[in-house]
Structures are given as C-alpha cells and as structure tokens.
Residue frames relative to the residue before (quaternion, step in Angstrom):
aa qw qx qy qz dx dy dz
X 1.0000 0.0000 0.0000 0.0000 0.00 0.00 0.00
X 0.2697 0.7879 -0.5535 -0.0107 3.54 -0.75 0.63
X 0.3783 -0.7646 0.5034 0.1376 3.76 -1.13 0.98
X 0.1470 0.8839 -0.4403 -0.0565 3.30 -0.25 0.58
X 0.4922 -0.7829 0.3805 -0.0046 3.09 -0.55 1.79
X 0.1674 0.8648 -0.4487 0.1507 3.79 -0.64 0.85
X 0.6455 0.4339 -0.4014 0.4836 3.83 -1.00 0.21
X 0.3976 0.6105 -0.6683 0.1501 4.05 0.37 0.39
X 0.3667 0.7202 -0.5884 0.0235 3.64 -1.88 -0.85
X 0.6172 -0.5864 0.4173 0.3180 2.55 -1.67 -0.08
X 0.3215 -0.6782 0.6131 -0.2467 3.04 -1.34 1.29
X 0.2315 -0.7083 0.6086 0.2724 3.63 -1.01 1.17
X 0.6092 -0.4429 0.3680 0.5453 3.48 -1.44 -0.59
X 0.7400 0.3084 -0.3706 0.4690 3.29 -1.60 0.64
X 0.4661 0.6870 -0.4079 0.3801 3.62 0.90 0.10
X 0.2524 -0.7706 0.5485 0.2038 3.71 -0.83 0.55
X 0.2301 -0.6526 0.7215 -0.0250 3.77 -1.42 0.68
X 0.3496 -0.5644 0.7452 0.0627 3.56 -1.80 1.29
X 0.2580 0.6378 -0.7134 -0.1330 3.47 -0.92 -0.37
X 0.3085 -0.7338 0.6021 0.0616 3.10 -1.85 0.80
X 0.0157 0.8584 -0.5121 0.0253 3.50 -0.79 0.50
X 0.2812 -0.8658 0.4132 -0.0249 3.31 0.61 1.94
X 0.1121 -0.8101 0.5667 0.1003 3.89 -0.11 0.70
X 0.1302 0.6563 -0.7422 0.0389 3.63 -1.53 0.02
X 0.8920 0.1733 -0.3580 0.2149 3.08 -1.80 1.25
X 0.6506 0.4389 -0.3465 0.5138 2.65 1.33 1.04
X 0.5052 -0.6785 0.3809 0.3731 3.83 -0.98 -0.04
X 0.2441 -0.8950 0.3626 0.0893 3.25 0.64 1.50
X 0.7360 0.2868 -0.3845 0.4778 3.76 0.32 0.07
X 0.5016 0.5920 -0.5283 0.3447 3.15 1.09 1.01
X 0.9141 0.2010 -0.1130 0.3334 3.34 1.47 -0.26
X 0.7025 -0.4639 0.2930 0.4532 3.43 -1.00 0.36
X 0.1028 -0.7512 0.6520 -0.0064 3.54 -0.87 1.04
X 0.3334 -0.7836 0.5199 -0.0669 3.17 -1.15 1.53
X 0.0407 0.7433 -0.6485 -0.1591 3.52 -0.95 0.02
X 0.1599 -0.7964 0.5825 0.0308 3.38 -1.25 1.02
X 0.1869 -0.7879 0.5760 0.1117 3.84 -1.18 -0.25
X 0.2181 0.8502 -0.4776 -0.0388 3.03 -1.25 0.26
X 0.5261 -0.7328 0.3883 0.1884 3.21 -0.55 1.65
X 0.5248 -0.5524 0.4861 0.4280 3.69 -1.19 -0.09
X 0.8250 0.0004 -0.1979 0.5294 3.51 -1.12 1.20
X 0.6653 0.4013 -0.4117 0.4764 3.33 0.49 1.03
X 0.7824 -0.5201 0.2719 0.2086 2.92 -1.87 0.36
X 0.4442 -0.5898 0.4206 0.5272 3.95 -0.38 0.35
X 0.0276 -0.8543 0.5190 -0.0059 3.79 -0.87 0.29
X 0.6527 -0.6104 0.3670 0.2582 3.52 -1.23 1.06
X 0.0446 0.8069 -0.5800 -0.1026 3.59 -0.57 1.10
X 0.8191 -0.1163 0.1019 0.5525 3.67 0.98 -0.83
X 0.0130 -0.6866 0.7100 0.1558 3.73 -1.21 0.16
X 0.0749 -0.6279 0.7701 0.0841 3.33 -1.78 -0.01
X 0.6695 -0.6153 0.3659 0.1981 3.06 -1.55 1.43
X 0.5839 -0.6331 0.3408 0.3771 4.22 -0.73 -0.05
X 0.6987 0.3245 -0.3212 0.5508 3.27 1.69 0.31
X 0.4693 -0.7047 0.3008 0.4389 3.28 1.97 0.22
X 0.4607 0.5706 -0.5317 0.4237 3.87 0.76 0.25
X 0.7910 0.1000 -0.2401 0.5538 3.76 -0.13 0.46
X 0.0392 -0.7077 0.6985 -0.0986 3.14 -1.69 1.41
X 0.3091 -0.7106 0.6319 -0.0114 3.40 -1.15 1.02
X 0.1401 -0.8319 0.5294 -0.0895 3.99 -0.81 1.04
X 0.2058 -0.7721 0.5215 0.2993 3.53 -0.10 0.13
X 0.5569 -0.7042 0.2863 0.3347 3.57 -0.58 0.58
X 0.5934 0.5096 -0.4341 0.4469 3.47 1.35 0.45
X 0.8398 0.1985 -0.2958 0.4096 3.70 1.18 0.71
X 0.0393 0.8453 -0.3781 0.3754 2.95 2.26 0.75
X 0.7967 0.1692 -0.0821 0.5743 3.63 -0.70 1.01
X 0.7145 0.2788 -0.1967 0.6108 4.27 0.85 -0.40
X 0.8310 0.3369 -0.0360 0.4413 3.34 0.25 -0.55
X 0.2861 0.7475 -0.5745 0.1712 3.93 -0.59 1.15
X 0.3062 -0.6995 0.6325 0.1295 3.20 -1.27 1.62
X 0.0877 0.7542 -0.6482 -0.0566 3.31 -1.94 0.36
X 0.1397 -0.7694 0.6195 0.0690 3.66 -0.74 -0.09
X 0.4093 -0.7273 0.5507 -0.0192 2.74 -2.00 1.10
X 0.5760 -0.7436 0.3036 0.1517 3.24 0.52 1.36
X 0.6854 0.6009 -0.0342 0.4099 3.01 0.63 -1.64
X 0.8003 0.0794 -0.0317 0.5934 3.24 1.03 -1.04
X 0.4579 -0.6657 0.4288 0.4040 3.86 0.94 0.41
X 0.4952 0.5496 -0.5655 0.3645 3.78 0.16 0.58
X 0.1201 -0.7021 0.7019 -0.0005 3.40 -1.67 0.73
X 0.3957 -0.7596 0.5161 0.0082 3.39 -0.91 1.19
X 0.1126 0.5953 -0.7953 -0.0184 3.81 -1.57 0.15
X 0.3845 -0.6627 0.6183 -0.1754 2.84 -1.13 1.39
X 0.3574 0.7420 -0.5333 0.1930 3.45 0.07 1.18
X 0.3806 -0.6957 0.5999 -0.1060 2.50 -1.79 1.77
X 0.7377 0.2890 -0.1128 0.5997 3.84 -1.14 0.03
X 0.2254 0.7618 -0.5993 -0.0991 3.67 0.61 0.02
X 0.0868 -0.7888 0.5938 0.1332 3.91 -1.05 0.05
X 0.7493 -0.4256 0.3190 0.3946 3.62 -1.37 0.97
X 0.7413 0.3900 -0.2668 0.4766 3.68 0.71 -0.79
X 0.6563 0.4177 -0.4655 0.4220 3.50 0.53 0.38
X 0.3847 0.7021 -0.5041 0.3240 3.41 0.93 0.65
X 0.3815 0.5449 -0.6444 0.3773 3.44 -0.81 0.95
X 0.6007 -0.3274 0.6280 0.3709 3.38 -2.43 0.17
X 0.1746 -0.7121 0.6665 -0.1349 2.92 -1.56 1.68
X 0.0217 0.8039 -0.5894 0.0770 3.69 -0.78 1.86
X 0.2314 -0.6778 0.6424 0.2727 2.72 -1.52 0.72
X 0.3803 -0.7555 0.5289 -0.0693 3.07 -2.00 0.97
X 0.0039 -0.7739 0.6321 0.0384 3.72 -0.53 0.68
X 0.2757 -0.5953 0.7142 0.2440 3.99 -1.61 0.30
X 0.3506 0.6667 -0.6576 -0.0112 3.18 -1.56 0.09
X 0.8113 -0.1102 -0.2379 0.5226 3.15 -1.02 1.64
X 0.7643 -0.3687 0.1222 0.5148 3.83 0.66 1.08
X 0.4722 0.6077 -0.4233 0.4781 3.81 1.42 -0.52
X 0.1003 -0.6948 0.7082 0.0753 3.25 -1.47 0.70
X 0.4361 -0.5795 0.6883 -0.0139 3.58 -1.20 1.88
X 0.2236 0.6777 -0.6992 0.0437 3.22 -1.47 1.29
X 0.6237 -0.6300 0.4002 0.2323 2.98 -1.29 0.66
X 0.6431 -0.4393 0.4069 0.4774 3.90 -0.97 -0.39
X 0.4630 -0.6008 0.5619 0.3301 3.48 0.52 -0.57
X 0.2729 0.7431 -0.5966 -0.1319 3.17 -1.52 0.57
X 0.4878 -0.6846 0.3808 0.3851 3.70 -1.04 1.10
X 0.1808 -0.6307 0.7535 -0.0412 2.92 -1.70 0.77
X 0.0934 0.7847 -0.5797 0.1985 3.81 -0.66 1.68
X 0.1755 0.8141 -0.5452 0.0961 2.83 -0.80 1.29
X 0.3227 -0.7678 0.5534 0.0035 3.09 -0.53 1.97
X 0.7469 -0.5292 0.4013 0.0320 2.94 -2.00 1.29
C-alpha cells in the first residue's frame, strides 16, 4: 500500500491550496479517505474524511465551511481543497486510510501559510 501525498507550500493568508493524495495497492473505493495535519509541537489532528463512494464527508470545525475534500475514484486520488487559507493551518498534511484496525499514512506534505 502506498499514499502519495502532494500540492503543499507556501501560501499567503486567504490564499487557496489543492492537495492530492494518489493511492495504490489497495481497493480504493472501498474506503474511507482521511485527511489529517499536524502543526509543530503538537499533536497529529482530524481535518476531514469522505465516504468510499464520496457521498458523505465529515470536517472538523476548524476548517468546516473553508475547506472540502473529494476524490476521484476512477483514478485513486483524494483531494482537500483549501480555501481562506489562515496562518494556523500550517503544518504537514496526511492522508490516511484504516483497514482491519491498521492505520495507512502517507509522507506528508507541508502546507505554510504566512501572515
């Protein structure tokens, strides 16, 4: 299985970011695809998931309304869409899959956005 993660940088505020997150070796519209984050000196943290046929998405409420993943089945990629970016959403952004309790993570990519 390997995720591979893409579209970070820098970025002012209010600026907008794609990220991609290309999968292989697995049966991808079987599963929930996640995005995560994580800030320096802090914890990794929930940013978004989207169902395995994409008809249900989930947001944490710090990018709820700015921010919207999807994905394209067809070709194993999953998206986050960010919009409005702000200084606090800077950190290394993964994507993330479960299967049979195991949690898959991508490489990470950074995503800075200065003030």
């Amino acid at each position: 299985v390997q995720l591979q993660a893409s579209g970070g940088g820098l970025v002012q505020a209010g600026d907008s970011l794609r990220l991609s997150c290309a999968a292989s070796g697995l049966s991808f519209s079987n599963y929930r695809m996640a995005w995560f984050r994580q800030a320096p000196g802090k914890e990794r943290e929930f940013v978004a998931t989207i169902s395995g046929r994409g008809g249900r998405s989930y947001y944490a409420d710090s990018v709820q309304g700015r921010f919207t993943i999807s994905r394209d089945n067809a070709n194993n990629v999953v998206y986050l869409q960010m919009n409005s970016l702000k200084p606090e959403d800077t950190a290394v952004y993964y994507c993330n899959f479960r299967r049979t309790r195991i949690d898959y993570w991508g490489q990470g990519t950074q995503v800075t956005v200065s003030s």
